[in-house]
C-alpha positions as CSV (number, residue, x, y, z in Angstrom):
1,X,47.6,-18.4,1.0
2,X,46.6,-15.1,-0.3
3,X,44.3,-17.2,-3.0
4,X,42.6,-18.4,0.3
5,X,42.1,-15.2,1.8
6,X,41.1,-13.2,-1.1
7,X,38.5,-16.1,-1.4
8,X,37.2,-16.2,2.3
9,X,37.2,-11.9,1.9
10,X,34.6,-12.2,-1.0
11,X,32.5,-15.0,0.6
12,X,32.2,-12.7,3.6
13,X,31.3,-10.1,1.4
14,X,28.6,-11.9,-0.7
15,X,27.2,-13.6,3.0
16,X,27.2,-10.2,4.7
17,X,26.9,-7.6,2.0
18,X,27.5,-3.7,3.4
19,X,25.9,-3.7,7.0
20,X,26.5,0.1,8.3
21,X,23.8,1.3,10.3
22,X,22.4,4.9,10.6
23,X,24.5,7.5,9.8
24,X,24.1,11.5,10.1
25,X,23.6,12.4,6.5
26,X,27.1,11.9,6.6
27,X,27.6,10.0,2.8
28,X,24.9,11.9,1.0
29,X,26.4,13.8,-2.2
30,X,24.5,15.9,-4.4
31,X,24.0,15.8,-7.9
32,X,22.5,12.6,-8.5
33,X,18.6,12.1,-10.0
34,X,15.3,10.2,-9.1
35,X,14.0,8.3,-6.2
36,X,12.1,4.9,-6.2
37,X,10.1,3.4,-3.6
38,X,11.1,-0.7,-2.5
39,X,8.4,-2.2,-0.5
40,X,8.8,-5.2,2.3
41,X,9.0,-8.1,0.5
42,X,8.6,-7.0,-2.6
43,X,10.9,-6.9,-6.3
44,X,11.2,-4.0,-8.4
45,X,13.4,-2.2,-11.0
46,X,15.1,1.0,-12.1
47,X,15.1,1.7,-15.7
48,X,18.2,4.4,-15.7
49,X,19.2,6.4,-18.9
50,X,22.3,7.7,-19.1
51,X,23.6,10.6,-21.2
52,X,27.2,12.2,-21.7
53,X,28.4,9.9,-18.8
54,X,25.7,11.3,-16.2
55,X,22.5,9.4,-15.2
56,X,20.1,11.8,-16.4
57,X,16.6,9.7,-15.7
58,X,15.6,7.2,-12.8
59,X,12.0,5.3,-14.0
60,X,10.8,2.7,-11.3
61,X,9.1,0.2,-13.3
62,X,8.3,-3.8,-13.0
63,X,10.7,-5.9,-11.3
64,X,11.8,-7.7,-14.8
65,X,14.4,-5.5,-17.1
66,X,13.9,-8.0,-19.8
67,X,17.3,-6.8,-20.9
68,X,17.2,-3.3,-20.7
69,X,19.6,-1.6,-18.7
70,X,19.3,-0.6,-15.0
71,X,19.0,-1.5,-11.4
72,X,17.2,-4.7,-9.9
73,X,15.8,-4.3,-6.1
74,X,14.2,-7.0,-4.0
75,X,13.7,-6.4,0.0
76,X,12.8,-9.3,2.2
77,X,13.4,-10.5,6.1
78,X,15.5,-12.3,7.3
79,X,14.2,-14.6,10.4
80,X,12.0,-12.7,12.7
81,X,13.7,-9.1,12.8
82,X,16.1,-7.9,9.7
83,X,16.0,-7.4,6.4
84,X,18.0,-7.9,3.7
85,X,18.4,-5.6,0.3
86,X,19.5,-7.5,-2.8
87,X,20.6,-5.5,-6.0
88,X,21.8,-6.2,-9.1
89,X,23.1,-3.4,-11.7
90,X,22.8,-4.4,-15.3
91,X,24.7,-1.1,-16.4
92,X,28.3,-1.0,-17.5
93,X,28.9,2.0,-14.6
94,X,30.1,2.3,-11.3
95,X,26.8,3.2,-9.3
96,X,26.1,4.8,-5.9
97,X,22.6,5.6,-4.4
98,X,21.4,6.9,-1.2
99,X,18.6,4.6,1.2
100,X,16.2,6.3,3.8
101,X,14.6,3.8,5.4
102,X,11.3,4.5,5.9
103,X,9.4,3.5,9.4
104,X,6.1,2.1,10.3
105,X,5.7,5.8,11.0
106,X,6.1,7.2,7.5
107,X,9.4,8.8,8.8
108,X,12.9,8.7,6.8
109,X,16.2,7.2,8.5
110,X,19.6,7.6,6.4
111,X,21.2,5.0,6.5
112,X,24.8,3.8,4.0
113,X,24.9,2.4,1.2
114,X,27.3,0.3,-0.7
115,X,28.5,1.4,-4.4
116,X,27.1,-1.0,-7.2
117,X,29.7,-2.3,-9.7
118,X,29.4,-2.6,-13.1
119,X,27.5,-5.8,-14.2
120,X,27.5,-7.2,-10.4
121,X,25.5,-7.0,-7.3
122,X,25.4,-5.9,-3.5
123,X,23.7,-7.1,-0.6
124,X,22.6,-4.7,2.3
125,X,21.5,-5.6,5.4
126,X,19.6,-4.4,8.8
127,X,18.8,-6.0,12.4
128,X,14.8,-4.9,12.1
129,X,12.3,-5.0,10.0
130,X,11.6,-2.3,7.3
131,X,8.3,-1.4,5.4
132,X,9.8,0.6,2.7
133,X,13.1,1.7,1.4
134,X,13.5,4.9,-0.8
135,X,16.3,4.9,-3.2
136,X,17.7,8.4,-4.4
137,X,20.3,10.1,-5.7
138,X,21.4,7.6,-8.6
139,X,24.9,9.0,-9.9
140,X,28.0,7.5,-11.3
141,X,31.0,7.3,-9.7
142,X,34.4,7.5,-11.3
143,X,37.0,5.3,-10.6
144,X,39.0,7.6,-9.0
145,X,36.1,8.5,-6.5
146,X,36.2,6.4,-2.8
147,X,34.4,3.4,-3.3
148,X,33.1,3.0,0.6
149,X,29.6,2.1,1.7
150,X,28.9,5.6,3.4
């Protein structure tokens, strides 16, 4: 029984991914580095170097790694109004990031986001569409730091 529900948890999880909405600037947290820009329906990468357990650079570059470690984003719709955010972290590290999205308008909207674990992926989802996403703030969280999508 728990097998099955354990099971059913992580298929929700993988179906749905982290679906919070807006928030206040409620989960931002200081002290992380860079920013890259993921467009509608589009692929791209972070090439992330760490240092002394600290991310200490954030380079967007071409959506293939071709194994070197970072951060793989791809944005694309889903049906006629939402949009989905796929990631995949090739790093060994607990990741967390913040997302503005950013409107038709050119204005920012925080919205949550979802910690990446080591070696595995996320999804993130919205009910409308999205131009572009800006991804900032890419820091490491410890184990012994909350691991909620805020």
């Amino acid at each position: 029984m728990l097998f099955r529900f354990i099971l059913i948890f992580f298929a929700m999880l993988s179906i749905y991914g982290c679906t919070a909405g807006n928030t206040k600037n409620g989960g931002r947290i200081a002290g992380g580095v860079g920013e890259i820009s993921v467009l509608s329906e589009a692929k791209t990468a972070a090439l992330v170097t760490i240092s002394e357990s600290k991310i200490i650079q954030v380079k967007q570059i071409s959506e293939n790694l071709h194994s070197q470690e970072g951060i793989s984003f791809s944005l694309s719709k889903m049906g006629e109004n939402g949009m989905m955010l796929s990631v995949q972290n090739s790093l060994n590290v607990i990741v967390k990031y913040d997302i503005e999205m950013i409107d038709y308008k050119g204005k920012r909207h925080y919205t949550s986001s979802c910690p990446l674990m080591p070696g595995s992926g996320v999804f993130e989802s919205w009910g409308h569409n999205i131009p572009e996403l800006k991804i900032s703030n890419f820091r490491i969280l410890k184990k012994s730091e909350p691991m909620a999508c805020q």
